[in-house]
C-alpha positions as CSV (number, residue, x, y, z in Angstrom):
1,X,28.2,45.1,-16.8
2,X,25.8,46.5,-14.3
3,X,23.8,44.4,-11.7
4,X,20.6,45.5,-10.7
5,X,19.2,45.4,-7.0
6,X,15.6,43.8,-6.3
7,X,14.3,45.8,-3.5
8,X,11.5,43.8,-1.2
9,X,8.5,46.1,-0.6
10,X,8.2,43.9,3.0
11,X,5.7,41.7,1.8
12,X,6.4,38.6,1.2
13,X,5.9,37.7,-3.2
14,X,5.4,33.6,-2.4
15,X,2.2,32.6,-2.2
16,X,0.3,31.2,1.6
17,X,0.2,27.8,1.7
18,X,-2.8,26.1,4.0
19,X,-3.5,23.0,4.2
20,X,-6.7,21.5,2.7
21,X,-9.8,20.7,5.9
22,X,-10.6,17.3,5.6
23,X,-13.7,16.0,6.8
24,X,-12.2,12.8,8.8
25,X,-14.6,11.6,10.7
26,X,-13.7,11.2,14.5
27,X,-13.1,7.7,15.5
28,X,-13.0,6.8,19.2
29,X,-10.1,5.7,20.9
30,X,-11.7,1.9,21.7
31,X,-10.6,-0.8,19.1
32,X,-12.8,-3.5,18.4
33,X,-11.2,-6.7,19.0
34,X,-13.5,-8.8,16.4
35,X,-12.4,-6.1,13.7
36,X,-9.6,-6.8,14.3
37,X,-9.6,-10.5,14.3
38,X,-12.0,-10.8,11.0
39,X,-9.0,-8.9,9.9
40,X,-6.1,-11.1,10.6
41,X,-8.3,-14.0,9.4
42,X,-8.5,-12.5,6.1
43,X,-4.8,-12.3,6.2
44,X,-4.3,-15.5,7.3
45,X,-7.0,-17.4,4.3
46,X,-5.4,-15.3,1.4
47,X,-1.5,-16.4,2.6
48,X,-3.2,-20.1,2.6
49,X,-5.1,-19.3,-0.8
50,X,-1.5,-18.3,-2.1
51,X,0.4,-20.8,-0.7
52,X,-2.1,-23.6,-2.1
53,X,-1.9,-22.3,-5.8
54,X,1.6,-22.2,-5.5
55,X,1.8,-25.5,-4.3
56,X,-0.4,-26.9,-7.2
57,X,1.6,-25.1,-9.7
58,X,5.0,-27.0,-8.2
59,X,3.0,-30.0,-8.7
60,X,1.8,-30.1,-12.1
61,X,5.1,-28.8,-12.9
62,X,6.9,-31.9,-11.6
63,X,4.3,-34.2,-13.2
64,X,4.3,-32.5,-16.7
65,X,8.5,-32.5,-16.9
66,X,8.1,-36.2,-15.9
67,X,5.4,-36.8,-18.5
68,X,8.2,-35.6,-20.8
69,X,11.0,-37.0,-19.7
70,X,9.3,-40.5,-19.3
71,X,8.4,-40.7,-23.6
């Protein structure tokens, strides 16, 4: 059984990793409060949107099992 011996010629056999450039632009450091607030309202009339479907679902739900129940 014989083992054999690497032997490093100093330089390094892995290749360099870099990390890509990205072109981000730069933003400033101010926030908009009205952004921000269209953006919250959005929020706010898709929970509502959601919440109302669901609701109606429940609903028709209830009436159609006492359709059924009532023949």
């Amino acid at each position: 059984m014989s083992s054999e011996k690497k032997i490093s010629s100093g330089e390094s056999e892995l290749p360099y990793f870099t990390t890509p450039i990205q072109n981000e632009e730069v933003s400033s450091k101010r926030v908009d409060i009205n952004v921000l607030l269209n953006r919250a309202r959005k929020v706010q009339e898709k929970e509502t949107r959601t919440n109302l479907v669901l609701a109606g679902l429940g609903l028709s739900l209830v009436f159609v099992v006492g359709l059924i129940l009532s023949f």
